[in-house]
C-alpha positions as CSV (number, residue, x, y, z in Angstrom):
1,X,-3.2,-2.4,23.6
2,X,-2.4,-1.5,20.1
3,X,-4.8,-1.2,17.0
4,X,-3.9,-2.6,14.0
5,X,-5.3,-4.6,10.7
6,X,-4.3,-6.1,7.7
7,X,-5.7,-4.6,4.3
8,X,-5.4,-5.9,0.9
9,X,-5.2,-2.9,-1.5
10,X,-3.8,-3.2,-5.1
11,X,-3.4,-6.3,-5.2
12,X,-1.0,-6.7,-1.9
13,X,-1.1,-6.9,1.6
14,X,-0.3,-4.1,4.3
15,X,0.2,-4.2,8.0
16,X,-1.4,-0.8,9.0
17,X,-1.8,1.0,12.9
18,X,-3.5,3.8,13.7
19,X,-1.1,7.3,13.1
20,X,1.3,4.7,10.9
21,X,2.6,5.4,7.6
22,X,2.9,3.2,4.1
23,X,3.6,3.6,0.5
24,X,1.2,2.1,-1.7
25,X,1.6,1.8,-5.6
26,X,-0.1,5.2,-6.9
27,X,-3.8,6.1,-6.0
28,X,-6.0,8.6,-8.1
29,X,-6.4,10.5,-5.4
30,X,-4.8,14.0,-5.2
31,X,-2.7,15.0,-1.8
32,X,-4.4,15.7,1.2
33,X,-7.3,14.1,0.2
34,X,-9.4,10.9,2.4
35,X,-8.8,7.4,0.7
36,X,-10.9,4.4,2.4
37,X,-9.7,0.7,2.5
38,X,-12.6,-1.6,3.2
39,X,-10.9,-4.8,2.2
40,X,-10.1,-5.8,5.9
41,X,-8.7,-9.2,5.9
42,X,-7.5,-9.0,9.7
43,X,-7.9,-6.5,12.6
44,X,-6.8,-6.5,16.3
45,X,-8.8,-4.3,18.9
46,X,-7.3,-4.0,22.4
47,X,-5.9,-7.6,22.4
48,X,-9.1,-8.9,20.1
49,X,-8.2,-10.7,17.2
50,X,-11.1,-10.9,14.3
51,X,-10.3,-13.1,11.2
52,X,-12.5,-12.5,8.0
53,X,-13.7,-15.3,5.8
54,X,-12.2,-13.9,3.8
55,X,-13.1,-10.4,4.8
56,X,-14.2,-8.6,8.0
57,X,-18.1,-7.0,7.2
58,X,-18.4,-3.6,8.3
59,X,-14.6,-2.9,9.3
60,X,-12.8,0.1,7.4
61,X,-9.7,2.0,7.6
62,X,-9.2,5.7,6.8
63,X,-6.3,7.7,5.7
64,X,-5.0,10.8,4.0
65,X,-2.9,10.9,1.1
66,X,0.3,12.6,2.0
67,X,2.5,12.9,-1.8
68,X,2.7,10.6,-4.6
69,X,6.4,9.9,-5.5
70,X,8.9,8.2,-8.1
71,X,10.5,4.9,-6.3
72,X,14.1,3.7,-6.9
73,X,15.4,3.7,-10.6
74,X,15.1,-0.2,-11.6
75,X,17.5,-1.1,-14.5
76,X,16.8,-3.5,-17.6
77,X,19.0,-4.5,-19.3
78,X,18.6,-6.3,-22.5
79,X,22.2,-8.2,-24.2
80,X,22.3,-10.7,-27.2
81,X,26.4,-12.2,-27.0
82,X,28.1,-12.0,-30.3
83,X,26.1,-9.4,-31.9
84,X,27.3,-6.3,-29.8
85,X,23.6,-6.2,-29.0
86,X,23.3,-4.2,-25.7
87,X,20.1,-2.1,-24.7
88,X,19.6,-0.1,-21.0
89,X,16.5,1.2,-20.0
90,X,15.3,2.2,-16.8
91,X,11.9,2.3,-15.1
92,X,10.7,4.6,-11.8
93,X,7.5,3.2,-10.5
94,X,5.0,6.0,-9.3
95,X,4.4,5.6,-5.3
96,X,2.1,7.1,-3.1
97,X,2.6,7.8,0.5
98,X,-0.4,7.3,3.1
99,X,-1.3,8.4,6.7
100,X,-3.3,6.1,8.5
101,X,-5.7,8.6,10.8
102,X,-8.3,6.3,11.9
103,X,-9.4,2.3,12.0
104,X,-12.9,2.0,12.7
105,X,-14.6,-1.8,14.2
C-alpha cells in the first residue's frame, strides 16, 4: 500500500507521499538543504490509518528543498468612480518547492 500523511505547515494543510512533490509558501531554508515537518495531523502506513488528537507523537516527515520561486502575478486594483481615481499594482508571492524523501512512523 501507499504511504502518505497530512501535515500542517504555515499555517495550511498538505497531502504529502513519499518521493511526492509540493510548493509551500517560502522557507528559510536554502536549496538542497533538509526541512522537517513534525506537525503530523494524519498518516496512513500500509493500509493503517492513525488520527492525532490533534497531533500524531513521535511521527515526522522529511524533505529537501528543491528552489524557492515567484508564484503567478496577482493584480490589485484600486478605483474611486468620478474622480478618475485608478491605481494597479501587482504582487508575486515567494514559493518554495519541496521533495518529500522520507516519512518516518
Amino acid at each position: 500500500m501507499d504511504n502518505w500523511a497530512i501535515v500542517r505547515y504555515g499555517g495550511k494543510q498538505y497531502k504529502v507521499s513519499e518521493g511526492g512533490e509540493i510548493v509551500v509558501e517560502k522557507v528559510s531554508e536554502k536549496e538542497d538543504s533538509v526541512i522537517v515537518f513534525d506537525q503530523i495531523l494524519l498518516a496512513v502506513e500500509g493500509g493503517k490509518l492513525t488520527i492525532g488528537k490533534p497531533l500524531i507523537p513521535k511521527t515526522k516527515v522529511k524533505g529537501r528543498v528543491l528552489s524557492t520561486f515567484k508564484d503567478k502575478k496577482v493584480r490589485v486594483v484600486k478605483f474611486k468612480p468620478k474622480s478618475k481615481y485608478l491605481r494597479t499594482r501587482g504582487h508575486r508571492q515567494q514559493k518554495s518547492k519541496i521533495l518529500i524523501e522520507k516519512i518516518q512512523f
